[in-house]
C-alpha atoms as one frame of an Amber mdcrd trajectory, in Angstrom:
protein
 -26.682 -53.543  53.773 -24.146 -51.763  51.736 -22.829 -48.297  50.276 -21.584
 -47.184  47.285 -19.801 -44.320  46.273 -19.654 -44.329  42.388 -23.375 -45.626
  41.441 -26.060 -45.620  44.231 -29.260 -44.836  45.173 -31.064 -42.006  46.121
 -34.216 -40.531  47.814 -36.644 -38.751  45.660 -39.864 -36.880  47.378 -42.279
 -35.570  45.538 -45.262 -33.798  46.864 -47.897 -33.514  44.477 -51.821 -32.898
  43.386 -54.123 -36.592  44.398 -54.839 -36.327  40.759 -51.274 -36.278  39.945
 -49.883 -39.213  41.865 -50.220 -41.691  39.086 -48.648 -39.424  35.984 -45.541
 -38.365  39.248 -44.781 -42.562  39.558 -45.040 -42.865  35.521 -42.796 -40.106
  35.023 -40.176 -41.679  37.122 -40.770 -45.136  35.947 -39.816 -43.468  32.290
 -36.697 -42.390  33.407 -34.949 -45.560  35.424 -36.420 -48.464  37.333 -37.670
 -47.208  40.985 -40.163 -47.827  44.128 -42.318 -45.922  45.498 -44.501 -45.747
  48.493 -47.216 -42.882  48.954 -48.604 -41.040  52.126 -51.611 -38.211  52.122
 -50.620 -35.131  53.556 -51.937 -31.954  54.215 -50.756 -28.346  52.645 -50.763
 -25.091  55.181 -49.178 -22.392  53.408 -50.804 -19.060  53.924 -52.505 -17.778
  51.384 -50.195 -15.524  49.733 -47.867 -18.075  48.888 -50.405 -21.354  48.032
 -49.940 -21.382  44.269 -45.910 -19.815  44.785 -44.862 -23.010  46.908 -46.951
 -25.674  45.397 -48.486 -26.691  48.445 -52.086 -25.471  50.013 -54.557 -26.089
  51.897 -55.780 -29.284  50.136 -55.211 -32.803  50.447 -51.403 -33.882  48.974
 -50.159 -37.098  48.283 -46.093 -37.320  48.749 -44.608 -40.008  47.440 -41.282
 -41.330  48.778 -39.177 -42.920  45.801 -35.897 -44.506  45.401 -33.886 -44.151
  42.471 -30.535 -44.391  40.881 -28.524 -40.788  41.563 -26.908 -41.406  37.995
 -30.643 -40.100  36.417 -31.477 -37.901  39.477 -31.291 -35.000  37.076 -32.750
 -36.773  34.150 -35.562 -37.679  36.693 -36.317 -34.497  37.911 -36.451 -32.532
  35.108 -39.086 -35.155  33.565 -41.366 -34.960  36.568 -40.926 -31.244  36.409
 -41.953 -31.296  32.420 -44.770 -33.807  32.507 -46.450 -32.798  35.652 -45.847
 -29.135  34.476 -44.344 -28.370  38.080 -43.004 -25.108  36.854 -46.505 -23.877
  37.095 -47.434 -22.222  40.084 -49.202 -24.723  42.316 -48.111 -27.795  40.697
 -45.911 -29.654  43.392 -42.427 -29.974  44.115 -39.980 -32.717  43.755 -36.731
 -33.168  45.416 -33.578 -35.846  46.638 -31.827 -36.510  49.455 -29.115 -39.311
  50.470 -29.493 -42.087  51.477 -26.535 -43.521  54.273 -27.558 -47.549  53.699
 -30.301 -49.348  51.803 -30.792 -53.365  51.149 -28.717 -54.762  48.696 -31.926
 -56.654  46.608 -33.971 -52.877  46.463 -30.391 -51.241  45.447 -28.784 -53.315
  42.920 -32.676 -53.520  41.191 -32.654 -49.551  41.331 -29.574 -49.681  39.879
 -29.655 -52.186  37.277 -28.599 -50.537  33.654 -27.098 -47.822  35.412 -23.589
 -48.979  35.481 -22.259 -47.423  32.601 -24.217 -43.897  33.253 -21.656 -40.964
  35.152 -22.712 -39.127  37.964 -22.799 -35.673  37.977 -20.252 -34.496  40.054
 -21.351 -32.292  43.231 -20.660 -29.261  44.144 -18.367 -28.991  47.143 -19.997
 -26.132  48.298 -23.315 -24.610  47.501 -24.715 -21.352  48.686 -28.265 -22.454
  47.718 -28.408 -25.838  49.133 -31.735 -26.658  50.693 -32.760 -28.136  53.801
 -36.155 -30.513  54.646 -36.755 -29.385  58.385 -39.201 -31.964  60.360 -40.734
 -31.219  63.487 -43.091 -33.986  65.210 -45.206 -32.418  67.696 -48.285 -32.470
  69.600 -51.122 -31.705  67.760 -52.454 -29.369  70.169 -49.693 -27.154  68.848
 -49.188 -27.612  65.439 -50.500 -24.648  64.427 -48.437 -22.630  66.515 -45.170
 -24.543  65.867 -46.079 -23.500  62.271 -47.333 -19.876  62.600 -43.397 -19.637
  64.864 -41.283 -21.495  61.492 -43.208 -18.723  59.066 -42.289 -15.963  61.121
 -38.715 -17.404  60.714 -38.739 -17.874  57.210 -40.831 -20.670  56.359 -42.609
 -20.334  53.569 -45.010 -23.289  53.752 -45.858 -26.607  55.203 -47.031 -30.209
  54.606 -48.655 -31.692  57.861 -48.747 -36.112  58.862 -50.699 -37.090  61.048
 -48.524 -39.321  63.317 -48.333 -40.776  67.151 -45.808 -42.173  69.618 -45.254
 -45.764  69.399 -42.981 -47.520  71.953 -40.990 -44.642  73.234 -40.807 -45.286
  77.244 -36.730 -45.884  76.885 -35.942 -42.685  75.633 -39.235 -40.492  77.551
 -36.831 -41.589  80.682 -33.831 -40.143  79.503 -34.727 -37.541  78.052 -37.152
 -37.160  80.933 -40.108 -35.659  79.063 -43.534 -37.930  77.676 -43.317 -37.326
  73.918 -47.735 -36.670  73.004 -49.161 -40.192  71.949 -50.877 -38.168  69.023
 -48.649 -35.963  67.136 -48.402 -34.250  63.536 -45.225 -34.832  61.713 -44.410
 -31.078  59.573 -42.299 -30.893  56.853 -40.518 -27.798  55.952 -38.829 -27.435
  52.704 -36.287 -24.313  53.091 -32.566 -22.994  52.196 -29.921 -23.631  54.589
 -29.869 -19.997  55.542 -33.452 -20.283  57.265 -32.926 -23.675  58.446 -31.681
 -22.619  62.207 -33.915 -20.510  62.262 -36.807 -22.121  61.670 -35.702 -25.028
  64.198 -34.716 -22.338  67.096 -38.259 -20.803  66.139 -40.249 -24.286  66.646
 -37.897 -24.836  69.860 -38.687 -22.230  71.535 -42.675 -22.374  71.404 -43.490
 -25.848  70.892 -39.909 -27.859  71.825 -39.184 -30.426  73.880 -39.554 -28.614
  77.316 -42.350 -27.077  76.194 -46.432 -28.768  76.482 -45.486 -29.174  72.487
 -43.180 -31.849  73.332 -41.668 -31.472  69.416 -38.795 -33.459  68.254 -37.306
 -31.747  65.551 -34.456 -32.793  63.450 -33.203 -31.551  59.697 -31.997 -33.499
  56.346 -29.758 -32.412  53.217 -31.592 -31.988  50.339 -29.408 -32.268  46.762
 -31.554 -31.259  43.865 -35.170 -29.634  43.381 -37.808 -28.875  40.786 -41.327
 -27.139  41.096 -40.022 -24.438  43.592 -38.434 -21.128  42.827 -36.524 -19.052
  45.007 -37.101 -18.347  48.496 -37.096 -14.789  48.630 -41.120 -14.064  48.190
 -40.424 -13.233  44.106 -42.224 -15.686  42.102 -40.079 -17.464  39.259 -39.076
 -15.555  35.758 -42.133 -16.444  33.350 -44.735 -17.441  35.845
């Protein structure tokens, strides 16, 4: 394993149409050389926001890619163009960073990248977003949701998940996490993120019968979302 600070990769998740998966990977591929791996998720956003945030009620296919952060923009405005993900109900796409990654899957993400410069990052960013994840029981999904869009949430993608192998930490922590779980993603602004998490917490967390882990990741750049405010984007 190995980091790098000039030229390295990056996590790219998109969460798209099923019909879309294909043309979202061929976008990419386009742009730089990159892997992908896909899951099938579900949308939950109430109804008033479905086509606003991209993601309803339907089955979703997000796609976890890894790319080089030299054509992260480059990347994500092409996905946005092609897949036409500034119309309402399109998908989103967005990055994170990575800490570590194998050194074969990095320096083939990376290949005929070196001479390409990195945009350079804003040290601080008042509209910075935040990918909030809470695995709970599925008994309680619902209501760990209904709590995040009272605090802000806007919308949801649901995994279905379950415990494997956890009897080490069940003892410390001294709670039995639910063998069958669902895995929620929240895609918010770092204003709402402590919210959302205190919200989840206190109906559904860990010393609750929700038994939810819940735990939060940076997110750098986005396309096919506009602001988080209710207003739908300029043009839409």
């Amino acid at each position: 394993m190995k980091k790098k600070t000039d030229n390295r990769a990056k996590l790219l998740i998109g969460i798209v149409n099923k019909q879309d998966e294909l043309n979202y990977t061929s976008a990419v591929n386009k742009c730089c050389t990159a892997v992908h791996f896909s899951g099938v998720g579900h949308g939950t956003a109430r109804s008033s926001y479905l086509s606003y945030f991209g993601i309803n009620d339907i089955e979703k296919r997000v796609v976890f890619s890894i790319i080089p952060e030299a054509l992260e923009k480059t990347v994500l405005r092409t996905v946005g163009q092609e897949l036409k993900l500034y119309l309402l109900g399109r998908g989103i796409a967005f990055t994170a960073p990575l800490s570590g990654i194998s050194n074969i899957v990095e320096d083939a993400v990376l290949s005929g990248t070196e001479d390409v410069k990195t945009a350079p990052q804003k040290k601080e960013n008042k509209t910075m977003h935040e990918l909030v994840i809470a695995v709970v029981d599925q008994r309680f999904t619902d209501m760990a949701i209904d709590a995040a869009r009272a605090a802000g949430a806007t919308g949801a993608t649901v995994f279905h998940t379950k415990s494997l192998d956890n009897a080490k930490i069940e003892e410390k922590m001294g709670t039995i996490l639910p063998e069958q779980s669902d895995s929620v993603f929240f895609l918010t602004t770092e204003e709402y993120k402590l919210h959302i998490m205190e919200a989840i917490r206190d109906v559904a967390g860990l010393k609750t019968e929700g038994s939810a882990v819940i735990f939060s990741l940076p997110v750098d750049d986005l396309v096919g979302i506009g602001k988080f405010d209710g207003e739908v984007p300029d043009g839409q």
